[in-house]
C-alpha positions as CSV (number, residue, x, y, z in Angstrom):
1,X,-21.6,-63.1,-16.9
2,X,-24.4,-62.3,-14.3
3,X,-22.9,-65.3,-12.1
4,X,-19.6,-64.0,-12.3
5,X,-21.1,-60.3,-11.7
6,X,-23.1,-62.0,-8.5
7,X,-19.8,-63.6,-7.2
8,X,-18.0,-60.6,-7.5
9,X,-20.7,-59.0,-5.1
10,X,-20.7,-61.3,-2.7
11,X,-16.6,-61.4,-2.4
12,X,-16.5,-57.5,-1.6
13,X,-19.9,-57.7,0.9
14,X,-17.7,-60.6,2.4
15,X,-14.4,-58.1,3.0
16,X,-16.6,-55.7,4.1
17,X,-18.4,-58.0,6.9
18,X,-14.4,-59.0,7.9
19,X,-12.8,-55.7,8.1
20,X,-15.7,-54.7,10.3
21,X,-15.3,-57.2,12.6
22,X,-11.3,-56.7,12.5
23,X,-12.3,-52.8,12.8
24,X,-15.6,-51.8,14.1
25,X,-15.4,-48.3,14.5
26,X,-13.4,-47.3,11.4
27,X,-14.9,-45.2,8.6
28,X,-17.3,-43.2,10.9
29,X,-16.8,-40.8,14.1
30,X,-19.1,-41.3,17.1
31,X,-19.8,-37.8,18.7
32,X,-19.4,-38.0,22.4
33,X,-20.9,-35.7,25.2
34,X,-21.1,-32.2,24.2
35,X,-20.6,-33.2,20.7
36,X,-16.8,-33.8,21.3
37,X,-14.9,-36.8,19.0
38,X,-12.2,-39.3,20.4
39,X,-9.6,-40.1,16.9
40,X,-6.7,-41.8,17.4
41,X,-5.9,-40.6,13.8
42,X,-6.2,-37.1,12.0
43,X,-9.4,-37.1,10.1
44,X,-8.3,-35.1,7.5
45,X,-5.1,-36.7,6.4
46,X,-4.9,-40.3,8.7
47,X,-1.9,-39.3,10.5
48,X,-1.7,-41.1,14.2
49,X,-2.2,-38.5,16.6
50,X,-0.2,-37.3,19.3
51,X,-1.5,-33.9,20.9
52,X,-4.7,-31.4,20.0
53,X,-3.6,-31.2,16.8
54,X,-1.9,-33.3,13.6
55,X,1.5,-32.4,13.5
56,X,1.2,-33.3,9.3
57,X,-1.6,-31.0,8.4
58,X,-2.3,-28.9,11.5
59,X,-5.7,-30.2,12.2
60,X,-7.4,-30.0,15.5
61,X,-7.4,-33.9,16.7
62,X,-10.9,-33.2,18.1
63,X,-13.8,-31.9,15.9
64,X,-17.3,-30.2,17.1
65,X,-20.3,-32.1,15.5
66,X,-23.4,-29.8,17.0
67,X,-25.0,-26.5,15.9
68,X,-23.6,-24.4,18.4
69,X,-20.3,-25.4,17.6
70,X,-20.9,-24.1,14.5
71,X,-22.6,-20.9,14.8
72,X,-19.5,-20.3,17.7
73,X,-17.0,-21.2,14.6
74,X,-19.0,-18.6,12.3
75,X,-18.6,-16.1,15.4
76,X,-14.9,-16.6,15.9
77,X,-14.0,-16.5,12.0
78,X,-15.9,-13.2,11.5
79,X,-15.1,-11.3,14.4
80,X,-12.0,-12.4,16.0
81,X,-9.7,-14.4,13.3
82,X,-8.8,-17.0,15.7
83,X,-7.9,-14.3,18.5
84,X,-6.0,-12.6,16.4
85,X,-7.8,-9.8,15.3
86,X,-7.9,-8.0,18.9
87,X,-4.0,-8.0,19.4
88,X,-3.4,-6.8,15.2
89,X,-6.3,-4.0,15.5
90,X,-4.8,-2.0,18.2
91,X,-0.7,-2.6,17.3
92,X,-2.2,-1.3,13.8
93,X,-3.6,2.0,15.3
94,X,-1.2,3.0,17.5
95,X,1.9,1.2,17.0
96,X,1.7,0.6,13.9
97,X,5.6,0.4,13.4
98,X,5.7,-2.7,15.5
99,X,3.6,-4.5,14.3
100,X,5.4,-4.2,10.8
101,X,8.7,-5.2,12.0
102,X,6.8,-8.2,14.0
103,X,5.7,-9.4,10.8
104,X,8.7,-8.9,8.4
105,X,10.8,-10.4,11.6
106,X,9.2,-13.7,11.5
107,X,7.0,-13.7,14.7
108,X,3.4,-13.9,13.1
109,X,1.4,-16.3,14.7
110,X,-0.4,-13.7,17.2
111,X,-1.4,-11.7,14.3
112,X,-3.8,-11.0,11.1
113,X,-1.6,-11.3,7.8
114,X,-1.4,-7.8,6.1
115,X,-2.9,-9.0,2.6
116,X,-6.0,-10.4,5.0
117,X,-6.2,-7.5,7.2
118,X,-6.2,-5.2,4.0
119,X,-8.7,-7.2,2.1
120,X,-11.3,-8.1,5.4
121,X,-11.1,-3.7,5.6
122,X,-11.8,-3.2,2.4
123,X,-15.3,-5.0,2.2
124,X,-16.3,-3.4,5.9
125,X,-15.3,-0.2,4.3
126,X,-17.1,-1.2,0.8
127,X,-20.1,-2.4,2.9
128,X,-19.9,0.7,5.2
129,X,-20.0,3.0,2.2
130,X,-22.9,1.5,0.8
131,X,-25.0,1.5,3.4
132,X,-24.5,5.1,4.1
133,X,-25.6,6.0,0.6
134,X,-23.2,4.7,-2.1
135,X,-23.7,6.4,-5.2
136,X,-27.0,7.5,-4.0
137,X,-24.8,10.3,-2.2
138,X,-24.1,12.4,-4.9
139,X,-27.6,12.6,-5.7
140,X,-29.4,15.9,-5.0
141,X,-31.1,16.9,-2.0
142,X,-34.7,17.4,-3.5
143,X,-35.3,19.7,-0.3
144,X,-32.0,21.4,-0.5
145,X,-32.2,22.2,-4.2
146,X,-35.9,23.5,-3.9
147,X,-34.2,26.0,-1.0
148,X,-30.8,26.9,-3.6
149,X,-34.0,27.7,-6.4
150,X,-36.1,29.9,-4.4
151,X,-32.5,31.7,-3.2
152,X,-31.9,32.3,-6.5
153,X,-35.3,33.5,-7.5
154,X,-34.9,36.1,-4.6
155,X,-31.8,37.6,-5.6
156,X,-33.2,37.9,-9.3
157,X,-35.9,39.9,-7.9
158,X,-33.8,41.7,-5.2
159,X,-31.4,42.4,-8.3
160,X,-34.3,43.6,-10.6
161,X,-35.1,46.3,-7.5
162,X,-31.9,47.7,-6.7
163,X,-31.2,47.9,-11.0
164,X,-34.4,50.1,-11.1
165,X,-33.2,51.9,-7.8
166,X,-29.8,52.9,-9.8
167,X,-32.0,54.1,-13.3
168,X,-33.8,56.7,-10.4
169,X,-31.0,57.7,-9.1
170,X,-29.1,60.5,-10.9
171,X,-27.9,62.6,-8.2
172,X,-26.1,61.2,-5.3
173,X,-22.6,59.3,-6.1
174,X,-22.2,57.8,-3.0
175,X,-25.9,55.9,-3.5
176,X,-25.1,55.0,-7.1
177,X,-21.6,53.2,-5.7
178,X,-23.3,51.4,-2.8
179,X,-26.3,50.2,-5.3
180,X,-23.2,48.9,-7.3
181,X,-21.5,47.3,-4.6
182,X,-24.6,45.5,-3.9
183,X,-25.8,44.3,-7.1
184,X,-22.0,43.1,-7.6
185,X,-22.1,41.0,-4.6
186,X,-25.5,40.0,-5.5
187,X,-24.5,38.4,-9.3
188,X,-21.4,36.8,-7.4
189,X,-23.7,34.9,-4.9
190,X,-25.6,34.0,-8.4
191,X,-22.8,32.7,-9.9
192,X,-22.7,30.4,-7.0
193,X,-26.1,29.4,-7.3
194,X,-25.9,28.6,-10.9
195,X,-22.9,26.4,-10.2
196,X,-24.7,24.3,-8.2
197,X,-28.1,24.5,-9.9
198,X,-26.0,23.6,-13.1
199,X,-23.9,20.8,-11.2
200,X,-26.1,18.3,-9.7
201,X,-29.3,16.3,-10.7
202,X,-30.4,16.5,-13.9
203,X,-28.6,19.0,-15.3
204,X,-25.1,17.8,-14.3
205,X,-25.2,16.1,-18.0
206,X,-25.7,19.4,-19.6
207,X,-23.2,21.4,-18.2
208,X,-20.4,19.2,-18.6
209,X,-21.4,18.5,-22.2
210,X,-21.8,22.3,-22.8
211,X,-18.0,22.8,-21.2
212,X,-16.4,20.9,-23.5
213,X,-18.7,21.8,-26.6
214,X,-16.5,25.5,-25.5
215,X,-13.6,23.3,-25.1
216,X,-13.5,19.5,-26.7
217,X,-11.2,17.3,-26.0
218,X,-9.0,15.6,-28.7
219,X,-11.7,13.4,-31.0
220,X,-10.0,10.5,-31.9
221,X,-8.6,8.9,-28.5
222,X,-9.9,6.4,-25.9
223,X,-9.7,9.3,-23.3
224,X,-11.7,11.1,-25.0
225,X,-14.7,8.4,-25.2
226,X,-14.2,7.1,-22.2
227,X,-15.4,11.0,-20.5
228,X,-18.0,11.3,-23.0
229,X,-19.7,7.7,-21.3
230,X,-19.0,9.5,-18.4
231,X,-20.9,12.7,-19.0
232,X,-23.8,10.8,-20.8
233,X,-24.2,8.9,-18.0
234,X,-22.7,10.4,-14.7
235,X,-24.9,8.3,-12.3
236,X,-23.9,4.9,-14.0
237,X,-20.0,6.0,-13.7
238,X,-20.4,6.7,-10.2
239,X,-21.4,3.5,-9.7
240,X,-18.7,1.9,-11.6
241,X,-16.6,4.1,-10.1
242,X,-17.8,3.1,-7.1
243,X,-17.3,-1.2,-7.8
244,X,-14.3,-1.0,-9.8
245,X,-12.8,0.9,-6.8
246,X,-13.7,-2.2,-4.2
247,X,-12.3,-4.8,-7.5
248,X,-9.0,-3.3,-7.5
249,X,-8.1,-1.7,-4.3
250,X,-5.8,-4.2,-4.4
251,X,-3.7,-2.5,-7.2
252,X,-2.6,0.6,-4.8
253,X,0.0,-2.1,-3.2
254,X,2.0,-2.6,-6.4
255,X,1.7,0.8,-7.2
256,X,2.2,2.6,-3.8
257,X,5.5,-0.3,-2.8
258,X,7.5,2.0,-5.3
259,X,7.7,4.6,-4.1
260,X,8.3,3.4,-0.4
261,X,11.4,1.9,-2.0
262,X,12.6,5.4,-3.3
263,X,13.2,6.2,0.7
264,X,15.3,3.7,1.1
265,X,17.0,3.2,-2.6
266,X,20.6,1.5,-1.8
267,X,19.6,-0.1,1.4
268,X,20.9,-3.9,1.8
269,X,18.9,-4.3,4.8
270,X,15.4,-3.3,3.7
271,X,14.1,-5.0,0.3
272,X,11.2,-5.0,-1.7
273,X,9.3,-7.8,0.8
274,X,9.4,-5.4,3.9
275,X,8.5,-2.4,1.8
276,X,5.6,-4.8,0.5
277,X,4.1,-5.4,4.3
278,X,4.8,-1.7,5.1
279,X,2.8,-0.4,2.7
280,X,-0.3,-3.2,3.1
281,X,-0.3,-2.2,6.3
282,X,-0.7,1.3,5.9
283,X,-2.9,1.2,3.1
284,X,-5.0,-1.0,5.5
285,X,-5.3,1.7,8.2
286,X,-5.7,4.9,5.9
287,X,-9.3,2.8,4.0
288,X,-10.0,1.7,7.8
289,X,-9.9,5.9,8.5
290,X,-11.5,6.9,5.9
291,X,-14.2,4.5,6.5
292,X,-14.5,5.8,9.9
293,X,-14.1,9.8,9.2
294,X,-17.7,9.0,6.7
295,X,-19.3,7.6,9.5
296,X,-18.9,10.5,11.6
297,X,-19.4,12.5,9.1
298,X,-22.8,10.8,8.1
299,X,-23.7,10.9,11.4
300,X,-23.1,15.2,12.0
301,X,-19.7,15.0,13.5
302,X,-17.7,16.8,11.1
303,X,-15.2,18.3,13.9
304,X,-14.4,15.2,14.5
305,X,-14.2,13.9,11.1
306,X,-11.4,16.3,10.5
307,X,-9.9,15.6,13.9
308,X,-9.5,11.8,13.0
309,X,-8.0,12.5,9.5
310,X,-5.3,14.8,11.1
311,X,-3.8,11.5,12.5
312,X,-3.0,9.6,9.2
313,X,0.6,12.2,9.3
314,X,1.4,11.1,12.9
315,X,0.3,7.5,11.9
316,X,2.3,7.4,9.1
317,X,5.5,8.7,11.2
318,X,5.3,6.0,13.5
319,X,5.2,3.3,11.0
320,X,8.3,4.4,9.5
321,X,9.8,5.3,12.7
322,X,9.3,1.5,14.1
323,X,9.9,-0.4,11.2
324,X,12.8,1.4,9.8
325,X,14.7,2.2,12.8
326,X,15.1,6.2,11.4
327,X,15.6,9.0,13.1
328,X,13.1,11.4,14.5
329,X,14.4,13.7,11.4
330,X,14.6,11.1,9.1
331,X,11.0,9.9,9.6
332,X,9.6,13.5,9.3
333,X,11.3,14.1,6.3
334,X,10.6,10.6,4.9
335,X,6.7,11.0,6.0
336,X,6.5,14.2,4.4
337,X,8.1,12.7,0.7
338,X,5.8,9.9,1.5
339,X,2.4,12.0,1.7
340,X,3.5,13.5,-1.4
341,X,3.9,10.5,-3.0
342,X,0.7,9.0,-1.7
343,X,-1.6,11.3,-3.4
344,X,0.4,10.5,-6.6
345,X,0.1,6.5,-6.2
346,X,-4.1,7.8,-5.3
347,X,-4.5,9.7,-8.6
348,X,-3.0,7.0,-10.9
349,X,-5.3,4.7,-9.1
350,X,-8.4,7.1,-9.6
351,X,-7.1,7.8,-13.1
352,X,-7.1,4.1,-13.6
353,X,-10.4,3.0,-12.2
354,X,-12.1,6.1,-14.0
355,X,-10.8,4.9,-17.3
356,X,-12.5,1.5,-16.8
357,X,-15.7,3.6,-15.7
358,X,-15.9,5.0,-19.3
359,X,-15.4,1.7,-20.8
């Protein structure tokens, strides 16, 4: 058996020591100058090349084998997708209609796919979000709470005062009325106070679970538990909130596409696959605004914060202008039914993701 095993051995060294001499450069790539390799064959599929890249799978003919070739591949992935990424970005911004009717039309290869567009904006806008705070944002401003207390301890003294002022004061109408007037506007800025004094930190349990001890919900239903892990535990749904919201940003697509179809229900020449880019599309560039409109914010340019968010109307109108072919009338009213049903296809998604926060 071990002879046999020693023959057998020996035959395949032999057919190797043949097919090398037949053959002495196949099985391995030589890198040339600058790293560069000469293949008469694809060396990912073994197809005989004839130009820069296989015609079977689309492989470049010549591969990089250095460092810098791959650090400049790494470069060119992330920030330009092959080139693409600077013609989509600003065909998305300000044409945003063409670039949607490019797509559905066939002529793609100068430009980002919608579904990777949407999902390389969602985890800049993810990434963006959490390093300006994340859930950390709706925690309270030690500083700014210690300023909202001592406030409030003013006015209780201030309101002690002008109480003791009113028990003197017998005579004079006109005093008693204006003592009034203040201590009324003086409980109304309490009210305030107590709102947010009651709202954030580590009382925001309390007061929500005191509301609904007033007013309970239904005992006896999921909604119901899932807002009681809520309110036990704000800070840990905010942060689920906050992850389940990056998970399935996905799902406003098939629940947003919809109601883009109710604008166009009979229509032979629109179907449910250009309705499908549109809305990708959009959805891409309202995250990629609202990502921006934080920064500023973040940064103390609220002015133009609310400047930027003023365009997603006029945005809007231009994609269905362009890839629709409507009228100037018919896009305005069509944008305007659209906003309205935005904020729906938003609040099922929030009411979605908030009922997986409470589970």
């Amino acid at each position: 058996m071990s002879g046999d095993i020693g023959e057998s051995m020996a035959d395949i060294a032999t057919g190797a020591m043949a097919a090398r001499a037949a053959e002495p450069r196949a099985g391995e790539t030589v890198p040339g100058p600058g790293g560069h390799t000469a293949e008469s064959a694809c060396l990912n599929c073994g197809t005989p090349l004839a130009g820069p890249h296989c015609h079977q799978c689309g492989q470049r003919a010549h591969v990089h084998r250095t460092l810098s070739a791959f650090f400049h591949d790494l470069l060119h992935g992330v920030l330009h997708f092959e080139g693409k990424t600077w013609r989509t970005v600003p065909l998305l911004v300000w044409k945003p209609g063409k670039l949607t009717r490019e797509y559905i039309d066939g002529r793609r290869a100068s430009y980002v796919s919608p579904i990777a567009l949407f999902l390389f904006v969602v985890f800049l806008s993810y990434a963006l979000f959490s390093a300006l705070g994340g859930s950390q944002a709706f925690e309270p401003d030690v500083n700014a709470m210690e300023q909202v207390k001592s406030a409030y301890a003013a006015n209780e003294r201030q309101l002690a005062e002008l109480q003791t002022q009113r028990e003197a004061e017998s005579g004079d109408a006109a005093e008693v009325a204006e003592i009034d007037e203040r201590i009324a506007s003086l409980r109304e800025d309490q009210q305030g106070l107590e709102m947010v004094l009651g709202g954030v930190g580590s009382e925001f349990e309390t007061s929500f679970r005191e509301g609904f001890e007033r007013n309970p919900l239904p005992a006896g239903n999921e909604l119901t538990a899932a807002w009681n892990k809520i309110t036990q535990n704000p800070q840990l749904a905010i942060y689920k909130l906050q992850t389940n919201a990056y998970k399935f940003s996905w799902m406003l697509i098939p629940l947003s596409v919809p109601f883009v179809w109710l604008m166009f229900p009979f229509s032979r020449r629109f179907r449910g696959y250009d309705h499908t880019v549109f809305t990708t599309y959009s959805i891409t560039f309202m995250i990629a605004l609202v990502a921006v409109s934080s920064l500023l914010f973040f940064v103390g340019a609220p002015v133009l914060c609310g400047l930027l968010l003023c365009y997603a109307p006029w945005h809007m109108y231009r994609q269905i202008r362009g890839t629709y072919g409507t009228s100037r009338i018919g896009a305005i009213l069509r944008m305007l039914v659209l906003s309205v049903f935005a904020w729906i296809a938003i609040s099922l998604f929030v009411m979605g993701i908030g009922w997986m926060a409470g589970h």
